[in-house]
C-alpha positions in Angstrom: -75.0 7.2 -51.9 -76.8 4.3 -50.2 -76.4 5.1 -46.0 -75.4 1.0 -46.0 -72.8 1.9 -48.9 -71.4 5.0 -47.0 -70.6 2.7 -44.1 -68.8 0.1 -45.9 -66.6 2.7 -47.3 -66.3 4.5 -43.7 -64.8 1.4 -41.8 -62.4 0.4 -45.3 -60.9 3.7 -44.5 -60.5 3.2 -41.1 -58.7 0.0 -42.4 -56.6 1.8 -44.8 -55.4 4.0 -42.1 -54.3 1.6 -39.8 -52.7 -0.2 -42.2 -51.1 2.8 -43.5 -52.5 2.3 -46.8 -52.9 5.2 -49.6 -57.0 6.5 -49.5 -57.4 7.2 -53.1 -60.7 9.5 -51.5 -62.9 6.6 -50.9 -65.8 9.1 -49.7 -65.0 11.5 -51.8 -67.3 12.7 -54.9 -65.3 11.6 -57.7 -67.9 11.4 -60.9 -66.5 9.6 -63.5 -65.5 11.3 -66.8 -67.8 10.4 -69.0 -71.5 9.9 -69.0 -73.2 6.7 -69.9 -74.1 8.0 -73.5 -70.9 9.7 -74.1 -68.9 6.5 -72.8 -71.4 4.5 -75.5 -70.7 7.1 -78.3 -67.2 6.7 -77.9 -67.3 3.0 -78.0 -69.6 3.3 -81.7 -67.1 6.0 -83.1 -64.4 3.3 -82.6 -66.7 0.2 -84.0 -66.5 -1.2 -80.7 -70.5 -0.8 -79.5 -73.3 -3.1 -80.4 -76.7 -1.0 -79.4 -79.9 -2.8 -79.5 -81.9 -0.6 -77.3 -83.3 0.3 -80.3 -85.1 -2.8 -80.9 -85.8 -3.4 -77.3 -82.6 -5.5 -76.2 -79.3 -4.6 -74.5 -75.7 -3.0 -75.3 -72.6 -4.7 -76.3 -69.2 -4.0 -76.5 -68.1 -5.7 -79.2 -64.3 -7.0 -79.8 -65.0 -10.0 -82.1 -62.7 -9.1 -84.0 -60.0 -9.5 -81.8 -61.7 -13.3 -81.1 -63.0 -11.8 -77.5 -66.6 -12.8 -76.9 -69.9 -10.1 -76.8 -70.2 -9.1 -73.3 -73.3 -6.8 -72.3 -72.4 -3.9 -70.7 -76.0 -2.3 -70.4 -79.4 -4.4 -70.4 -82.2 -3.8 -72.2 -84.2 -1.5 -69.3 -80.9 0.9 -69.3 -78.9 -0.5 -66.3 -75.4 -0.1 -66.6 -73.2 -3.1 -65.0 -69.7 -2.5 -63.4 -68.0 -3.2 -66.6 -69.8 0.4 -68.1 -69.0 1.9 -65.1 -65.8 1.2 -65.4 -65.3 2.3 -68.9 -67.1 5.7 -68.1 -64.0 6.3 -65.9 -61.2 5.0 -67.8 -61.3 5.9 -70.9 -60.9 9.6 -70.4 -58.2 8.9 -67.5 -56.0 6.2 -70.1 -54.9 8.8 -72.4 -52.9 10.6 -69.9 -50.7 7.7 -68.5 -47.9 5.9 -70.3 -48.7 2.4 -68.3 -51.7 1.1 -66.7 -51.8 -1.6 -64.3 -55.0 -3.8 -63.1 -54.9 -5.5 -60.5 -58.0 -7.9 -59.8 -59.7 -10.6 -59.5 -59.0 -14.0 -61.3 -62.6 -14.8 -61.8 -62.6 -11.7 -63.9 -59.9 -12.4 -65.8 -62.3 -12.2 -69.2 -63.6 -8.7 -68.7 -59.8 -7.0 -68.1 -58.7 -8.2 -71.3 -61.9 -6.6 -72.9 -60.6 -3.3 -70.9 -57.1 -3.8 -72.0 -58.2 -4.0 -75.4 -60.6 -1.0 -75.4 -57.7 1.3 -73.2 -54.4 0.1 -75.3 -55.0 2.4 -78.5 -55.5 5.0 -76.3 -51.8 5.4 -76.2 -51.2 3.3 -72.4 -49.4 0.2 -72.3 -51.8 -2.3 -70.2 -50.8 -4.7 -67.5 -52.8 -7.1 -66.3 -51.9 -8.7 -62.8 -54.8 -10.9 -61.0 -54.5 -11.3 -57.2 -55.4 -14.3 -55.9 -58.0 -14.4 -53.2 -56.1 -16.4 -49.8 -57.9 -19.9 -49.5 -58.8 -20.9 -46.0 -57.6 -24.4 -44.8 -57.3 -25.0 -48.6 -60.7 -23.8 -50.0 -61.4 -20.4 -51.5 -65.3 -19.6 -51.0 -67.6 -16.4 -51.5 -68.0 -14.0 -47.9 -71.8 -15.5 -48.9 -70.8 -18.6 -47.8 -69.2 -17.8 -44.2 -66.8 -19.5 -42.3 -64.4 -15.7 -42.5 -65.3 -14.6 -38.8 -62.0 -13.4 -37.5 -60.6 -13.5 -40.6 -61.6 -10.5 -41.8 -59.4 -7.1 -42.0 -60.6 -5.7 -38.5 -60.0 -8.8 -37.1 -56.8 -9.6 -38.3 -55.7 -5.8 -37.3 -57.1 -6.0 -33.4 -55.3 -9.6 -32.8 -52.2 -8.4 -34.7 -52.4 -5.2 -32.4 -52.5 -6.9 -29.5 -48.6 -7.5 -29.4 -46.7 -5.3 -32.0 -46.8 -1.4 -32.2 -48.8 0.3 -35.1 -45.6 0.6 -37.5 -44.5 -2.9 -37.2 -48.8 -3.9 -37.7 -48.4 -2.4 -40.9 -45.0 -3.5 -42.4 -45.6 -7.0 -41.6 -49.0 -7.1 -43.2 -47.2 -6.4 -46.1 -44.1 -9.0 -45.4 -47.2 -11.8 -45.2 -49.5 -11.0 -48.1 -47.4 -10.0 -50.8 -43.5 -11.5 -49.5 -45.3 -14.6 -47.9 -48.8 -15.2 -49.8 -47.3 -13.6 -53.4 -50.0 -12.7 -55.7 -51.7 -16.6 -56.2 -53.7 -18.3 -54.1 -51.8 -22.2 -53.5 -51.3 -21.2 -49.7 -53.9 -20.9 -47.5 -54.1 -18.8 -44.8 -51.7 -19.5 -41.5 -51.7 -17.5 -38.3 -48.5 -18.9 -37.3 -46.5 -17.1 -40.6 -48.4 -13.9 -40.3 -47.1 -13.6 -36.6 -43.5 -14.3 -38.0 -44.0 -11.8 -40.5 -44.8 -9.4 -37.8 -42.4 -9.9 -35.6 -39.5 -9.9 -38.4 -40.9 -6.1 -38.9 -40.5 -5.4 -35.8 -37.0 -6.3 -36.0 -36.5 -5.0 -39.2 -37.9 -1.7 -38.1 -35.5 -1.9 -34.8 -32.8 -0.6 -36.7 -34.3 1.9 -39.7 -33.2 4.7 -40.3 -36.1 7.4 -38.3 -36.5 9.0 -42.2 -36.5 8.1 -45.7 -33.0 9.2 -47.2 -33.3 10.9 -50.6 -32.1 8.8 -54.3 -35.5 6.1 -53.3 -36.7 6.1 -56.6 -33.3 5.5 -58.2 -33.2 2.6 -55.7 -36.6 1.0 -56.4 -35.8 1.7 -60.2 -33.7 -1.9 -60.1 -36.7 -3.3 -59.5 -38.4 -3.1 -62.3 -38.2 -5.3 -65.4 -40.1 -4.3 -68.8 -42.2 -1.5 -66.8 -42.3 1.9 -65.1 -44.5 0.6 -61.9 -43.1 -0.9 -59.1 -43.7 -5.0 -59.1 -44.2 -5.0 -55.3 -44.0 -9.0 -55.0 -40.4 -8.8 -56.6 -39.3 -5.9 -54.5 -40.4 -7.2 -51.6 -39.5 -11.1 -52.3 -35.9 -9.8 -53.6 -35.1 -7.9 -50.4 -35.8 -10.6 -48.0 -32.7 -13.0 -48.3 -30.8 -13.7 -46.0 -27.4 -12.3 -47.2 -29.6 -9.1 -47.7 -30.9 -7.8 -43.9 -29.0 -4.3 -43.6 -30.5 -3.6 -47.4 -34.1 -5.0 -46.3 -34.3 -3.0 -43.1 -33.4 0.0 -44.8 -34.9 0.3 -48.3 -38.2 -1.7 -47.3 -38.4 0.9 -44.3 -37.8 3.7 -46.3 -40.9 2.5 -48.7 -42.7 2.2 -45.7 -42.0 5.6 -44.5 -42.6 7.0 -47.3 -46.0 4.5 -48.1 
């Protein structure tokens, strides 16, 4: 790995841990399943692989059939893009789950439903969820463009920090971006809500219980609708009500406790 890689990945760890955030091993060595070739053979056994290298040009998956455009997934000097790489890894992960959910990007809204597509007869049902990125004073731009200093995750952590204990940092991160911000983007970013969302955890961590009491699956379970994950927005949206505090202090500390 790239030393400037290795560093980006050492401070979003330090993020994750202030934030209390689940590391899925974000330095560890985790090769994907499959190799390039194999992930292409695949993809040809199931008609689903347009190979020109042959003749000089790139690879496609193909799903034309379904009315989904070409979309290159390797050029024609053998460079795999991130839509390879991440087909190298699902595919021999999908099988084993009964649901998986993407979260990402609306801007790549075209390339998920090409993965949804390749993963579903795999046996998985696919959800698809796109996060909205959080527009500042009304515009959403690329980190190329600047104007994020102090609005970045360190940043955002150390002022936050600055007045509320590590516990209350981390559940009111979560009250702003998902109960606050929900997954689109029509609200652009406001210091003055994400310091009420901080200081409502505080409170609502004033009076949780000191550990998670047992039956919190059963309990998170209403919270579904047609699917076995968790909808975070509508758990967290639904337990925020005002004739709902004692159940929002304990359940949302009890997911907090037990992250």
């Amino acid at each position: 790995m790239h030393p400037a890689a290795t560093r980006v990945l050492e401070l979003w760890r330090e993020h994750y841990a202030r934030l209390g955030l689940y590391d899925p091993g974000l330095l560890a060595h985790q090769p994907p399943g499959l190799g390039l070739e194999e992930m292409l053979e695949h993809l040809r056994a199931r008609g689903l692989c347009l190979d020109h290298r042959g003749l000089g040009g790139p690879v496609y998956l193909d799903l034309t059939r379904h009315g989904l455009p070409l979309r290159q997934i390797v050029t024609a000097d053998g460079r795999p893009n991130y839509l390879a790489c991440a087909l190298r890894e699902l595919l021999p992960l999908a099988p084993r789950y009964d649901e998986v959910v993407f979260l990402y990007d609306p801007e790549l809204d075209p390339d998920y439903q090409l993965l949804a597509r390749v993963l579903a007869p795999l046996g998985p049902v696919v959800h698809r969820v796109p996060v909205g990125r959080v527009p500042v004073d009304g515009e959403i731009r690329s980190a190329r463009a600047g104007g994020w200093r102090g609005l970045d995750a360190a940043s955002l952590i150390e002022a936050a920090s600055a007045d509320h204990d590590e516990a209350a940092l981390r559940l009111g991160m979560r009250l702003y971006f998902i109960a606050t911000l929900g997954p689109g983007q029509g609200q652009s970013h406001r210091p003055d809500l994400l310091h009420q969302c901080l200081k409502r955890a505080g409170r609502l961590l004033a009076g949780a219980p000191a550990t998670a009491e047992p039956g919190l699956p059963e309990r998170l379970g209403v919270h579904r609708r047609d699917h076995a994950y968790v909808d975070p927005y509508r758990l967290t949206t639904s337990l925020l009500g005002r004739r709902r505090a004692a159940p929002a202090r304990d359940l949302l500390a009890e997911v907090f406790l037990c992250r």
